[in-house]
N, C-alpha and C positions, 0 to 999 in steps of 0.2 A: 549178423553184421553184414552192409554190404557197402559196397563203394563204387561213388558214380562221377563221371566229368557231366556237367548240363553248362548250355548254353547260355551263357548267361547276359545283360543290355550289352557289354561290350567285350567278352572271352569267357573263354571255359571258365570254370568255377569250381574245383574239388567236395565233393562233399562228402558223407559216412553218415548209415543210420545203423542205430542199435535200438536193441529194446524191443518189446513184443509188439505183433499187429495186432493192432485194435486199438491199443493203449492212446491216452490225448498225448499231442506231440507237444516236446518243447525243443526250439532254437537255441543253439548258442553260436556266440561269435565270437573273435579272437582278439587279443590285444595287439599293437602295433610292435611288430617281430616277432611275434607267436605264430604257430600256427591249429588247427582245429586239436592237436595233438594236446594242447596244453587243460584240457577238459579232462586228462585221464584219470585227477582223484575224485572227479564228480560222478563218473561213469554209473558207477555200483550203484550209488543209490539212486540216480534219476532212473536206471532202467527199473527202478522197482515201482515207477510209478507213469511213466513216460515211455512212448515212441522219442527217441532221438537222437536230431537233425544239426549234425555239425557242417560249417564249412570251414574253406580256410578264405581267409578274405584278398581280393586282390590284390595279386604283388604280393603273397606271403605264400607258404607251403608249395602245393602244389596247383595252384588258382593263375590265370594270367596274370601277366600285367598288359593292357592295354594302354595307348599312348595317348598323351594328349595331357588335359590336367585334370583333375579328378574331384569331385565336390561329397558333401553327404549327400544329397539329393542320388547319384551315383552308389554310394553303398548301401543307401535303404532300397533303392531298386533292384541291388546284386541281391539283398535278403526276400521282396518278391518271387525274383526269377527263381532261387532257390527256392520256395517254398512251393509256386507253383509247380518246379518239376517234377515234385514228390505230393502233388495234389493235397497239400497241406492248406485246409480253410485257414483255420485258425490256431492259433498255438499261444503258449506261454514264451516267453524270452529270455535269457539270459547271456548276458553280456561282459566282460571286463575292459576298462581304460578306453582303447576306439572302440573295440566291439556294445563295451556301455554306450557309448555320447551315439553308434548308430539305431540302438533301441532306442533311444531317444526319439531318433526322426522317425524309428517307424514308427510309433504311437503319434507320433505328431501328424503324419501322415498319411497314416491307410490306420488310423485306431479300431476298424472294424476287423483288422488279422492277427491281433492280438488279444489274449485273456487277460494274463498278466505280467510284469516285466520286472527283472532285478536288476541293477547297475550298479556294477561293482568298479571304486578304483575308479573312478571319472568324474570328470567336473561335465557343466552345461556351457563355458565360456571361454573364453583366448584373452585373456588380459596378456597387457605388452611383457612382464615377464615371461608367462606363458609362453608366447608369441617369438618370441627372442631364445627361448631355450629351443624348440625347434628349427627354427634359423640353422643354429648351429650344428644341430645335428647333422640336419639332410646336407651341412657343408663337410662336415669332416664325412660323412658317407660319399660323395660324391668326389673327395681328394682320397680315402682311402678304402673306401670297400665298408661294408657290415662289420668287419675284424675293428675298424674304429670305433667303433662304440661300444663293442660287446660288454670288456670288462665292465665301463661305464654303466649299461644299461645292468645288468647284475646288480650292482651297484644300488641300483633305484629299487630293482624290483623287491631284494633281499634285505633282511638284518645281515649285519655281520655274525650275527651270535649264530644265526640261520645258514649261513655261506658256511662257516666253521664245522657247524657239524652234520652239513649235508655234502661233502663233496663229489660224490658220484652224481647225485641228483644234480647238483650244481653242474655238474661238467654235461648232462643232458639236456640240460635246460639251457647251454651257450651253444649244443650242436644245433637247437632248434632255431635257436637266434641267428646260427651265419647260415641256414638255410635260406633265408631272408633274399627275395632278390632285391637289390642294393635298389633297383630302380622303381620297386613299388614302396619301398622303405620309405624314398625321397618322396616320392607322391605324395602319401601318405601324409607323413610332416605336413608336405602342403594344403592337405587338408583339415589338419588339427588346426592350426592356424587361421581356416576361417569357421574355427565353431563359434555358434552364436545361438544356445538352443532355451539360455538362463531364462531371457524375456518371454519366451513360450510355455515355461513348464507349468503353470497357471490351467493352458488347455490341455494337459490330458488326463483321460478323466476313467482312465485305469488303475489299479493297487499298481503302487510299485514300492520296490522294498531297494533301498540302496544301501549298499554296504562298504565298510572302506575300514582299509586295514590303521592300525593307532600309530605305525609309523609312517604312513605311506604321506611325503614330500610332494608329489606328484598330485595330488589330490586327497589335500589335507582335510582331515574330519569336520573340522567347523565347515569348510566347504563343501562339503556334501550332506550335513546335517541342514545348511540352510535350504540346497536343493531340496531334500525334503520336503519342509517347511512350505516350498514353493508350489507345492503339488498336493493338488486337492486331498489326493488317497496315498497320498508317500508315508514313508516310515525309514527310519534310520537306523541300522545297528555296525556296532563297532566290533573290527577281528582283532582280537588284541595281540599282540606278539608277534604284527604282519605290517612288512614294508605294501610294495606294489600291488603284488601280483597274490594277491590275498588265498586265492583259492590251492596255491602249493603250498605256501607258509606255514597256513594255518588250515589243513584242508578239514581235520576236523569240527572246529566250529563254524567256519563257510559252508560246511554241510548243513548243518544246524541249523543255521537259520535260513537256510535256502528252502529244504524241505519245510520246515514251520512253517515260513512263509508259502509254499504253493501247496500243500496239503492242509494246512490250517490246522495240525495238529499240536497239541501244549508239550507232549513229552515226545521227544525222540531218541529212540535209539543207535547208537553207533557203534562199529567195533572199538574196542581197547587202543587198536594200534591205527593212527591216521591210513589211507592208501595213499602209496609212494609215485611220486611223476614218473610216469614213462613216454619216450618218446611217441611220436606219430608213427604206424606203418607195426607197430607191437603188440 
């Protein structure tokens, strides 16, 4: 494992790689309040097949926040700068909620530094509900700090059945959340707000495998099944017994078909017992 700040179009950028040299690299990116930390039940098994390349994304973990306003055009270039400074041609991607809708734009974008991509937990568009729940957010964040929304966001990411009988996990998973700086939080919002990536998912002409959890409000299954649909080489599958943030929920079958998907193997093996979140820096 090692750990590096790299320069990135406009501030540092935290990154971590794991996993053996030589191995093909795969990216992940972070949801909005996460940070690279929240990758920890993937770990095990990507490094058994992978080099990888986590960050945390601007204005979360330990990544700047640079000023100004901030677009995707902007976090698929934060994912260049990364990739370049670890002389990464090419990789696979995986993404949750922001971190999905920016694989998005990298395929859309530089489709020759990708193999292949998963999107987890994300839509491709900002309809005015959409649109209007952010709103709100980045307001109560900016009258009260990260602490305003935390319970709330738990809320989205979890089952209650899930909250109930995770509460350590839970209580780790809201330290990650007020790590948040308040001011990349807001950005951020403002950047969900102008996703608009539906009309383009036609052009990418990569496998991507999107997945989304059967409770997940935030990016409901019919919507991400049509994304699919939308994409020459997409495929669809559902985590069942998972709000938001599909990959702690349920990390067991988000494993599952994660490796199916980039190994192309029919049976996989897991352990008995899921692996449990732990924080970043653990």
């Amino acid at each position: 494992m090692t750990e590096q700040m790299i320069s990135g179009p406009s501030g540092e950028l935290f990154t971590r790689v794991d996993g053996p040299e030589g191995a093909p690299w795969i990216v992940l990116s972070n949801s909005l309040g996460a940070s690279s930390g929240m990758w920890r039940p993937q770990i095990d098994m990507l490094t058994g097949h992978y080099r990888v390349l986590r960050y945390d994304t601007r204005g979360h973990g330990r990544s700047a926040t640079p000023p100004g306003d901030w677009s995707f055009d902007d976090l698929v270039a934060d994912v260049i700068a990364v990739m370049d400074a670890h002389d990464v041609t090419r990789a696979d991607f995986l993404g949750l909620s922001l971190g999905g809708m920016t694989g998005l734009g990298v395929a859309l974008r530089h489709p020759e530094r990708l193999r292949r991509l998963v999107v987890a937990d994300a839509r491709a568009d900002a309809p005015e509900a959409f649109r209007e729940n952010f709103l709100a957010r980045l307001r109560k964040v900016e009258a009260g700090g990260i602490e305003a929304i935390a319970d709330a966001t738990l809320e989205t990411w979890f089952t209650e059945a899930w909250r109930q009988a995770n509460p350590d996990e839970l209580a780790k998973v809201r330290a990650m959340i007020l790590g948040t700086d308040p001011a990349g939080y807001v950005r951020c919002c403002h950047t969900l707000r102008t996703l608009d990536y539906l009309k383009d998912l036609g052009r990418i002409t990569i496998p991507v495998l999107y997945l989304g959890g059967d409770r997940d409000a935030g990016a409901p299954p019919d919507v991400m099944h049509d994304m699919a649909d939308a994409t020459p080489r997409g495929q669809f599958e559902l985590i069942p017994d998972a709000a938001h943030v599909s990959n702690i929920s349920n990390p067991h079958v988000f494993n599952c078909s994660v490796e199916r998907f980039l190994t192309g193997a029919q049976e996989i093996t897991q352990p008995a017992h899921p692996a449990k979140f732990v924080p970043q820096g653990t």
